[in-house]
N, C-alpha and C positions, 0 to 999 in steps of 0.2 A: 286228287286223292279221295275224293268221293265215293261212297261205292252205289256208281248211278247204274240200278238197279232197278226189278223189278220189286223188291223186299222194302223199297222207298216210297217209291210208286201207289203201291198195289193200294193201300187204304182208299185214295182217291179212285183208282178205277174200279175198286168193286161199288163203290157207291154210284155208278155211273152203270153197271152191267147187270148188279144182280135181281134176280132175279125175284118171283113172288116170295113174300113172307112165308116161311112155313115149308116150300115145296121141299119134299125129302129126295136126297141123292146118297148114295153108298160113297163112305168116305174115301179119298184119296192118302194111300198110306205112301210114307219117305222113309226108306232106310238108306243108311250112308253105303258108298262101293267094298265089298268086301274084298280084304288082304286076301295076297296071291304068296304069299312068299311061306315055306316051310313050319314056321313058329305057329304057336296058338297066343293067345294076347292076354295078358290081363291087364286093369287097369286100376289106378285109384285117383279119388278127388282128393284134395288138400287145400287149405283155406289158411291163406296165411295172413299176418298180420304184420309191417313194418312198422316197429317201435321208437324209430329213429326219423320217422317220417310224416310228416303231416301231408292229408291227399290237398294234391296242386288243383282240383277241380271242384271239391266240397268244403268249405270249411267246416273245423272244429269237429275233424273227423282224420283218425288213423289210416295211413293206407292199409288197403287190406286188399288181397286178390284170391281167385280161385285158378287152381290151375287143376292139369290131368296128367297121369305120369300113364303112360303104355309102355307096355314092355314084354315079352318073351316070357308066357307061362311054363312053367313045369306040367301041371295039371290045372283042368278048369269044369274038371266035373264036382257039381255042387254051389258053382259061385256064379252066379244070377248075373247076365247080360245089363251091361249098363247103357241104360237109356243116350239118345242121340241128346237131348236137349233133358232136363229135368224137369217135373210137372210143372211146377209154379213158374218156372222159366219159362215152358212151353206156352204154357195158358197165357203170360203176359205177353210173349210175343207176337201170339196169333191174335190174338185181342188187337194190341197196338199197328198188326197190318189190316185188321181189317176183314182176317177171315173170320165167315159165320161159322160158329160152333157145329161141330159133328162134319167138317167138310174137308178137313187134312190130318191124319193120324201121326205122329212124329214118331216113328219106332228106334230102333235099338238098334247097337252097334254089334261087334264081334268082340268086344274087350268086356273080358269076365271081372269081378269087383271084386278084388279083395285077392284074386288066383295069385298063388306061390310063384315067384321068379323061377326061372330056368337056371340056376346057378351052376349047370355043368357046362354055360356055355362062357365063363369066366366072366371076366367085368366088360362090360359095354361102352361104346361109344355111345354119348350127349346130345341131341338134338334138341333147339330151343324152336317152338312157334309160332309168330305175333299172326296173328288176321289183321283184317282188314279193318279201316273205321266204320265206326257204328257196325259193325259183326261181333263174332260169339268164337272162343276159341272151337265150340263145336264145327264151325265151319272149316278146319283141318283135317279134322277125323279120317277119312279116306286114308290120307297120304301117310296119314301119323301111324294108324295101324298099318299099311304099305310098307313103312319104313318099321314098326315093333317085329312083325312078321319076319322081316330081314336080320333080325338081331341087331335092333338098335333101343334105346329108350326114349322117347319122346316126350316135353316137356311140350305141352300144348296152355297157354295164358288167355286169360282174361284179363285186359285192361279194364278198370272197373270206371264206371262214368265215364269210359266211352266207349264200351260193348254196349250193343242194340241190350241185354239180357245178362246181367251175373245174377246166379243163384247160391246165396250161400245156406249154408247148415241152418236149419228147422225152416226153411222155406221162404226165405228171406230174398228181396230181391230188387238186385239196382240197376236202376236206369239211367241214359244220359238226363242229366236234368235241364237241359236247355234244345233236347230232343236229338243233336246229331254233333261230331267233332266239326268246327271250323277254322281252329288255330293250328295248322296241324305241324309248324315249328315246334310249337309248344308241345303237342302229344308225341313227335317223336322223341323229345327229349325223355318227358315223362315215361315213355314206353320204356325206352333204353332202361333208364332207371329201376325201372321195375325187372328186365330183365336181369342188372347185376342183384336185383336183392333175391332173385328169386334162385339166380349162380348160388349165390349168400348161404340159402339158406340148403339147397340142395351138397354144398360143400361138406355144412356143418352137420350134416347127417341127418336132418330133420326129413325123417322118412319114417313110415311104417317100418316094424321090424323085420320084414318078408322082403323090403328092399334094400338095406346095411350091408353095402359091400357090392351092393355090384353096377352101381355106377361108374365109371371110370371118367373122373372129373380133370384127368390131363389130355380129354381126345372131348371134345366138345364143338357143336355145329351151329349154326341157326340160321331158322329161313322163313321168311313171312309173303303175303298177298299185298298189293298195296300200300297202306300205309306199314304195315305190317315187313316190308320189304325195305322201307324207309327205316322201320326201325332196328331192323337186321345191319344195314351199315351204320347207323347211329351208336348199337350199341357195341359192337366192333370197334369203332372208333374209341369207345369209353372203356373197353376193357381187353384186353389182352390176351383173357383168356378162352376168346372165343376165335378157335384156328382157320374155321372158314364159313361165308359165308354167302346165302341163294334169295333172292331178289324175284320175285312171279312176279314180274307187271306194278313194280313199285317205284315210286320217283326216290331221291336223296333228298334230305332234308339236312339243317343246321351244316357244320363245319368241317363235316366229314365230306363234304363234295370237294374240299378245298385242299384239305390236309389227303385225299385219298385212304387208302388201306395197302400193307404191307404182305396183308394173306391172301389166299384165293379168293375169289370173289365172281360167280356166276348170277350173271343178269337176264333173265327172261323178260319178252316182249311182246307184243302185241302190234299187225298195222295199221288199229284203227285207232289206240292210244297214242301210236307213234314212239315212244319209247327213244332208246336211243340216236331214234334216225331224225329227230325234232325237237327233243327237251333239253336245252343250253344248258340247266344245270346237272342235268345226267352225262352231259355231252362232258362236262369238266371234269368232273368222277371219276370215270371212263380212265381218260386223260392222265388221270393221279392215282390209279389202280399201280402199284407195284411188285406185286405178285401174280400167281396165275389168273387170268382174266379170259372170259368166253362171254360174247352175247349169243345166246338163241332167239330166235321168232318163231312164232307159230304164227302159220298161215292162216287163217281162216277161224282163229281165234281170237273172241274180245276182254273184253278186262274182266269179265267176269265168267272164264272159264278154266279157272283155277282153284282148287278147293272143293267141298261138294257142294257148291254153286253151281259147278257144271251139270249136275242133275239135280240138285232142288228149287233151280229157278224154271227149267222145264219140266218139273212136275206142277208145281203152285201154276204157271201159265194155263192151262186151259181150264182151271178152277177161274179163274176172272177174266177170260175173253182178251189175254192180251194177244195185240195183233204182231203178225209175223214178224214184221220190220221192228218191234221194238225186242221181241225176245232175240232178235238175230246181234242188235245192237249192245244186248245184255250179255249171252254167253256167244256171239258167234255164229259161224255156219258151219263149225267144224263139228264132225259129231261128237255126241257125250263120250263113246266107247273109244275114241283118236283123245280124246283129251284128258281121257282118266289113263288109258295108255300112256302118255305124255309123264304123267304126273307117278304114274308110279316107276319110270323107268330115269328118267333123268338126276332128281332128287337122288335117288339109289345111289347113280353111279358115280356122281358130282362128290357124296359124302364117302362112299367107298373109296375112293382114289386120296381122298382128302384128310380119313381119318384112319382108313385102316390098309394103307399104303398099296391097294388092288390099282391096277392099270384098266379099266373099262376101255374097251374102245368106242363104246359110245360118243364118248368128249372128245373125240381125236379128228373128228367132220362130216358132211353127212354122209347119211345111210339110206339104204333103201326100206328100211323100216320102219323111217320116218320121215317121208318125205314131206311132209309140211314143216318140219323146221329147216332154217338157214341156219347157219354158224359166221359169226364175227369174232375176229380176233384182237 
């Protein structure tokens, strides 16, 4: 459940690569893939607070998390591009890999702050997004605007103390304090948790007023990386009212491997993780799925080409001299443009089928338009 990466790595091999003190290079900038889909985006932060909850990783501290809502603008002239990562966010995390200042620009997404919903296009289907351990919900971005752009809304989380970076209000900012997740029974139970409070609190209308009314909290999705994937059937397991759920290259964790799920349930793989084709306790899962059920593999994809990993670990790569075989090992040999294709076509049609009763034939087995995945039933 690791996210054995480059973004782990890298602090140790740039003290090994770089280069003289001082020498100037023109920075290397990152923007996430921009949505293809019809809509224009807006987005907002929320910083919420469980009053009911002490955090399972901090003592003598309230849970508190940051999440991001996307969603289908009306209009987004006037409303300022919200950054991929947040300054203070930024700066700590480039700090804690190790990159030298001035050598990677973190830019901006396509989701405007604060832009008016699209309320002509009635209430929306729910999408929830855990990432991965020791990750950022930034690390969704791609797909989340992929899917806002589709006319969905997407709830992208921060797990706090155990994202690499949460940034809350006036610049505030946490880290894992023991440096990385190792329990990850224990975080996906946590995650789960966090997911119902955060159902909770989106139920209870606790939105901007630009966003009252056009959630549609009886068509509700979730899909994570990873552990993130883990926490998708976790929290499924724990609440009911999440209809279906998508798994990118995530194992099962706690009791939900045992007791199964009764909703859809689409699992992605990987064949250097091995995924299905190797993990006993994915293997039982499987087993105890009693509703619709599809495994995908991607060919020539590794665990970490899902999310925008897929291109911000082959950007940050030739900033620190990492050698082929390990970035091949990180995202893969499938290319970035196959794998964000992947990511924005599947997801799509998995939750379209799922929530808003469309027949994609996508999911029906494969295609010639994607021939690197396989299909299990």
């Amino acid at each position: 459940m690791k996210r054995t990466t480059l973004l782990i790595g890298v602090a140790a091999l740039l003290a090994a690569t770089a280069g003289p003190a001082g020498a100037a290079t023109a920075p290397v900038r990152f923007d996430p893939p921009s949505p293809t889909g019809p809509h224009k985006i807006g987005t907002v932060a929320l910083h919420l607070i469980d009053q009911a909850r002490t955090d399972p990783w901090v003592a003598g501290h309230q849970r508190e998390l940051m999440i991001s809502i996307w969603y289908p603008a009306r209009k987004t002239a006037g409303y300022p591009l919200a950054p991929w990562l947040g300054q203070a966010a930024a700066d700590r995390y480039l700090h804690d890999l190790g990159v030298p200042p001035g050598k990677l620009v973190l830019g901006t997404t396509d989701g405007h702050q604060g832009a008016p919903a699209d309320r002509r296009l009635g209430k929306l289907p729910v999408l929830l997004y855990s990432p991965g351990a020791n990750a950022s919900r930034s690390y969704g971005t791609g797909v989340a605007e992929e899917l806002a752009s589709r006319g969905y809304v997407v709830v992208t989380m921060d797990h706090t103390y155990d994202a690499a970076v949460v940034e809350f209000p006036g610049g505030r900012v946490a880290t894992n304090p023991k440096g990385e997740i190792t329990d990850f029974v224990k975080a996906a139970k946590v995650r789960a948790d966090d997911a119902r409070f955060v159902l909770d609190q989106l139920t209870a209308h606790q939105l901007p007023a630009g966003l009252s009314g056009v959630l549609d909290m009886q068509r509700i999705g979730m899909f994570g990386h990873s552990l993130g994937g883990a926490t998708t059937s976790s929290a499924m397991y724990a609440d009911k009212r999440v209809k279906a759920g998508l798994g990118l290259d995530g194992a099962v964790l706690g009791p939900v491997a045992e007791a199964g799920l009764d909703r859809p349930y689409l699992v992605v793989d990987t064949p250097g993780k091995g995924g299905l084709a190797t993990n006993p306790v994915l293997q039982t899962f499987w087993k105890n799925l009693r509703g619709w059920r599809l495994n995908l593999t991607v060919k020539g994809a590794a665990h970490n080409s899902f999310g925008d990993d897929a291109q911000f670990v082959r950007t940050v790569a030739p900033l620190v001299g990492l050698p082929k075989d390990e970035l091949d090992e990180s995202v893969g040999t499938i290319p970035a443009k196959r794998a964000l294709a992947f990511q924005r076509a599947y997801p799509l049609a998995f939750f379209d089928r799922f929530l808003r009763g469309k027949k994609p034939p996508l999911l029906d087995g494969p295609t010639p338009r994607f021939p690197e995945v396989t299909y299990t039933r």
